[in-house]
TITOR-888260 format. One line per 2 residues: their letters; for each residue y, z, x of N, C-alpha, C. Coordinates in Angstrom, 1 decimal, padded with zeros to 4 digits. Example, Ala and Ser with C-alpha at 12.3 -4.5 7.8 and 13.67 -1.06 7.14 Angstrom:
<vofis>
as	-005.7:007.8:013.2:-004.5:007.8:012.3:-003.3:007.8:013.2  -002.2:007.1:012.8:-001.1:007.1:013.7:000.0:007.9:012.9
</vofis>
This chain:
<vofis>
xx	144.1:-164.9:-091.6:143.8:-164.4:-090.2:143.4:-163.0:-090.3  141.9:-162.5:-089.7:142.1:-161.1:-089.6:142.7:-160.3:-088.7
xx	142.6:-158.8:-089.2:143.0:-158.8:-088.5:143.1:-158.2:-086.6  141.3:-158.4:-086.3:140.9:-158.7:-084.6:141.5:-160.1:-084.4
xx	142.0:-160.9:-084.9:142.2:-162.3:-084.4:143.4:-162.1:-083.6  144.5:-161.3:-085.1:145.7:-160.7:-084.9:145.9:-160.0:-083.9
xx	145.2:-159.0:-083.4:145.0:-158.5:-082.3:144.8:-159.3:-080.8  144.0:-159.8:-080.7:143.6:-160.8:-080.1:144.8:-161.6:-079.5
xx	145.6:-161.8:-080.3:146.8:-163.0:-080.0:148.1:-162.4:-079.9  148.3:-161.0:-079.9:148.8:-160.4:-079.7:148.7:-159.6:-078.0
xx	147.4:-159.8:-078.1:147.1:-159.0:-076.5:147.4:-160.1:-075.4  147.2:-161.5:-075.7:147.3:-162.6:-075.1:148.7:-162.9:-075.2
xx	149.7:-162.9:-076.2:151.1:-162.9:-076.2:151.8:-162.0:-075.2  151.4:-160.6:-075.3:151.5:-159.3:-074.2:151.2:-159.8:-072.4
xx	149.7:-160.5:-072.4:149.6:-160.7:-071.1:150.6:-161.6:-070.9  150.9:-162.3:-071.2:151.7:-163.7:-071.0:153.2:-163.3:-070.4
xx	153.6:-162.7:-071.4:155.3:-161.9:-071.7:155.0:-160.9:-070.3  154.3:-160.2:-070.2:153.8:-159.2:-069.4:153.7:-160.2:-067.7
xx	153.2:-160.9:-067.7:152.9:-161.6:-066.6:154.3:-162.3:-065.7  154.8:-162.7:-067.3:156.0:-163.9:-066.6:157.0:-162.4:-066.3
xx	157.3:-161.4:-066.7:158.3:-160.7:-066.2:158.0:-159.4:-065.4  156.8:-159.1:-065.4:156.4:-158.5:-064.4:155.3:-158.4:-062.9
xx	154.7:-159.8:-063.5:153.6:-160.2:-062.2:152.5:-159.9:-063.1  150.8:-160.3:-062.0:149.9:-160.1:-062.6:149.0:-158.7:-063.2
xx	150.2:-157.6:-062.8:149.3:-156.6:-063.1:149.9:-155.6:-063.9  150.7:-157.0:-065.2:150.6:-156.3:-066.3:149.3:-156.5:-067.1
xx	148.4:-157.3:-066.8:147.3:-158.0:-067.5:146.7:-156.3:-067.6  146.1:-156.2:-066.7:145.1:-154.3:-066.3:146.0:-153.5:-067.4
xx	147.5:-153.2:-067.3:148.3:-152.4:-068.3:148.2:-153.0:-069.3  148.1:-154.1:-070.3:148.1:-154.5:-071.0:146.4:-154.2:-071.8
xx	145.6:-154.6:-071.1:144.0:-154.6:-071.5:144.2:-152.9:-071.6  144.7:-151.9:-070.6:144.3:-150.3:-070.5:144.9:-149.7:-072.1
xx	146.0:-150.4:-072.6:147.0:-149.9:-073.2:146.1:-150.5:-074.8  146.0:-151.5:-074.3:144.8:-152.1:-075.9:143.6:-151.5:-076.3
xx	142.7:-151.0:-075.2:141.2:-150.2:-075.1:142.0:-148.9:-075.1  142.7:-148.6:-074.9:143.1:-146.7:-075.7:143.2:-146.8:-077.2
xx	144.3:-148.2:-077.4:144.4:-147.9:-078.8:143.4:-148.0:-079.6  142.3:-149.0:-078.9:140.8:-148.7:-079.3:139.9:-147.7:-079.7
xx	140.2:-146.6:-078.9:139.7:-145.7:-079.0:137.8:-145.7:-078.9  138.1:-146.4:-077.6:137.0:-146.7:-076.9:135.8:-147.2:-077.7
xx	136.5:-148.3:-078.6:135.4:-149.1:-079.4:135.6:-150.5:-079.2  136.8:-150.8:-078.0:137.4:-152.5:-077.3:136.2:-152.8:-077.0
xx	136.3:-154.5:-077.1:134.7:-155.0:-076.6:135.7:-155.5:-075.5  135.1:-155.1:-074.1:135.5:-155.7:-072.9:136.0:-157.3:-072.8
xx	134.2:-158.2:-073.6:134.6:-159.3:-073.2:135.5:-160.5:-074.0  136.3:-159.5:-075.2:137.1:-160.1:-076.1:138.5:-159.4:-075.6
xx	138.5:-158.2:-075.2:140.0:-158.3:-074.4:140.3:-159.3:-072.9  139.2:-159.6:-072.6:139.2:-160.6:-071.2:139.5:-161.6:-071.7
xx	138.9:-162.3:-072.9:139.5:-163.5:-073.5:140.5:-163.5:-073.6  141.4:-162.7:-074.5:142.2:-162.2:-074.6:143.7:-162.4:-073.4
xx	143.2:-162.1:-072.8:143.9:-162.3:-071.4:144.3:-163.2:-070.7  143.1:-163.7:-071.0:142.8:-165.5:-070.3:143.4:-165.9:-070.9
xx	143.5:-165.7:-072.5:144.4:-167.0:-072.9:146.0:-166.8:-073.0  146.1:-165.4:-072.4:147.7:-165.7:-072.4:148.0:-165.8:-071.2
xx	147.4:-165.9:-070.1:147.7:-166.7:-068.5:147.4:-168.1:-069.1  146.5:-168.3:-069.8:146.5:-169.9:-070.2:147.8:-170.7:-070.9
xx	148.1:-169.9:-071.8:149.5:-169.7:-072.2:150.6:-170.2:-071.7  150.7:-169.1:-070.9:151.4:-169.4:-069.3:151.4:-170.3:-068.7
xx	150.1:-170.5:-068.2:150.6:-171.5:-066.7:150.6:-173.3:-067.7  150.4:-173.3:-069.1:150.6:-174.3:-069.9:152.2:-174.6:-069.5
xx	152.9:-173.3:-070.1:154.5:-173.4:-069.9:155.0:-173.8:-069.1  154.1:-173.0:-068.0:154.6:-173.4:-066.3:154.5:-175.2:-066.1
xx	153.4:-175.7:-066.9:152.9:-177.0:-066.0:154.7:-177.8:-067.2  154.6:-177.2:-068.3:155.4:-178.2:-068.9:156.6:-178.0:-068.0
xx	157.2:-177.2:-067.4:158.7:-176.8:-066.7:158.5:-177.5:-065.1  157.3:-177.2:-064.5:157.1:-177.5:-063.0:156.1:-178.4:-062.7
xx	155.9:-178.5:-061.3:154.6:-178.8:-060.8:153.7:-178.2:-060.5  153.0:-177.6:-061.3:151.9:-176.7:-061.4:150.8:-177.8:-060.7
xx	150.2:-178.9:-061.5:149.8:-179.3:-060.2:149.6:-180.1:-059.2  150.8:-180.7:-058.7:151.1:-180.4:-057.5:150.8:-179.0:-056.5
xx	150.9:-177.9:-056.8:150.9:-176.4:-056.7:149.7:-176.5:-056.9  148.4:-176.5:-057.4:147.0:-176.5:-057.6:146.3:-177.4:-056.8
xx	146.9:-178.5:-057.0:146.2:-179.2:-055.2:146.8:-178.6:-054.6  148.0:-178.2:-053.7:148.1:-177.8:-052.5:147.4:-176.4:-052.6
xx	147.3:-175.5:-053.0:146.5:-174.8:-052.8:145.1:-174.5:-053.4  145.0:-175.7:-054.0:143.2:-175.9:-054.1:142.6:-176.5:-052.6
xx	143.8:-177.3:-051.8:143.0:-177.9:-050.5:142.9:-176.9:-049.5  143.6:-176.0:-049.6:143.6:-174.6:-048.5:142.3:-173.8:-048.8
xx	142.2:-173.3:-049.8:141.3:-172.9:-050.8:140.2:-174.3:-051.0  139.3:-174.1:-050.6:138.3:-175.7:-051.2:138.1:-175.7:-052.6
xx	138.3:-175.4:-053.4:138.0:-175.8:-054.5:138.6:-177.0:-055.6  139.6:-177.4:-055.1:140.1:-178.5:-055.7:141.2:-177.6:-056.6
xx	141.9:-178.4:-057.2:143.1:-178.0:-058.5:142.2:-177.7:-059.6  141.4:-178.0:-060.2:140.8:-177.7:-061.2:140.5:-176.3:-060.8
xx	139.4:-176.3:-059.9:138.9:-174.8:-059.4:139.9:-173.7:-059.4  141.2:-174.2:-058.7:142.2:-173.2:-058.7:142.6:-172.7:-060.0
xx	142.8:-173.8:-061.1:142.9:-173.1:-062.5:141.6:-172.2:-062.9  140.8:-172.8:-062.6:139.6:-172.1:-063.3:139.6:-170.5:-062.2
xx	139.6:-170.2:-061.1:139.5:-169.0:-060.4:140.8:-168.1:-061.1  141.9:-168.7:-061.4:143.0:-167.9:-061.8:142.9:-167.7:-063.1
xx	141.9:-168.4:-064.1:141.6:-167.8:-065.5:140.9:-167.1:-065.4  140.0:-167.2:-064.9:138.8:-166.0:-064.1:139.2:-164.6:-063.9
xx	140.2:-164.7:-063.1:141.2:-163.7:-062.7:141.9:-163.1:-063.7  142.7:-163.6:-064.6:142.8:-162.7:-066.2:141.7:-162.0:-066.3
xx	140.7:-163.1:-066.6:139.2:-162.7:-067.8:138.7:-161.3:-066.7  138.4:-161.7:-065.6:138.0:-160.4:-065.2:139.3:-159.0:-064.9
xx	140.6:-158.9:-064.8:141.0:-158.1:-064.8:140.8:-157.3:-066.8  141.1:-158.3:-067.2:140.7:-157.6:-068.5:139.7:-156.7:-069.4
xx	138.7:-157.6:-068.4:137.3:-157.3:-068.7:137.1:-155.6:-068.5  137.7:-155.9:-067.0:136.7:-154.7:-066.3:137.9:-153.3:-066.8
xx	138.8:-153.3:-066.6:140.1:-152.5:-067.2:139.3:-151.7:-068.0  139.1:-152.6:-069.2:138.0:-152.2:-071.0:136.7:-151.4:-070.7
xx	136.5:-152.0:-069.7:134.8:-151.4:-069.4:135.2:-149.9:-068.4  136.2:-149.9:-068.2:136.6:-148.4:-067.3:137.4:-147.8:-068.7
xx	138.1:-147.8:-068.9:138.9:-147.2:-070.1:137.6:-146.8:-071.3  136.8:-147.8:-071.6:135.8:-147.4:-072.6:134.8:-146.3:-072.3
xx	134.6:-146.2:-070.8:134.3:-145.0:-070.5:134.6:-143.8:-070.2  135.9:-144.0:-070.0:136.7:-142.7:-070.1:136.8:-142.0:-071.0
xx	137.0:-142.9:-072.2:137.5:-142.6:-073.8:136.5:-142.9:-074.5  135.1:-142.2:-074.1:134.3:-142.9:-075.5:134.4:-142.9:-076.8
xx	134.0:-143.5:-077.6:134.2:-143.9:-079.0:133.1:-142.5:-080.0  134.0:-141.8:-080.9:134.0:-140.7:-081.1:132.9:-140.6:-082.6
</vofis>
């Protein structure tokens, strides 16, 4: 395993850990705190993956302990998108907090 993979699965372990005990906006702290240690050479759209896959992570957990969806239709029918769509807007939701975090931090901190 290299070691960006390592990284990688570690930032997504972070979002996840980060999520379940502090809400969604350790994802932004987690992506800001990964693109510093970058030293403004993070590629935005691998820390967004990144992200995504530890809310994916997550709401896996969640579906094994609850009714996730049950919880995805009722709020996919309020929301028109269906349960699927609701998963898909809230992976979305990682991927772009991650993304964009990287893409602001990388400009702050350009790569030297």
């Amino acid at each position: 395993m290299t070691a960006q993979v390592r990284g990688l699965l570690a930032i997504g372990a972070a979002s996840a850990l980060g999520s379940a005990q502090a809400g969604w906006w350790a994802v932004p702290a987690v992506a800001a705190v990964s693109a510093i240690a970058a030293r403004g050479t993070a590629r935005p759209w691998l820390i967004g993956a990144a992200t995504t896959l530890g809310w994916l992570l997550l709401l896996s957990w969640d579906a094994l302990r609850g009714p996730v969806g049950d919880v995805a239709r009722l709020v996919g029918a309020i929301v028109p998108v269906g349960a699927g769509g609701m998963v898909l807007l809230t992976l979305g939701f990682a991927f772009a907090l991650g993304w964009s975090v990287t893409r602001v931090v990388n400009g702050l901190w350009p790569a030297r």
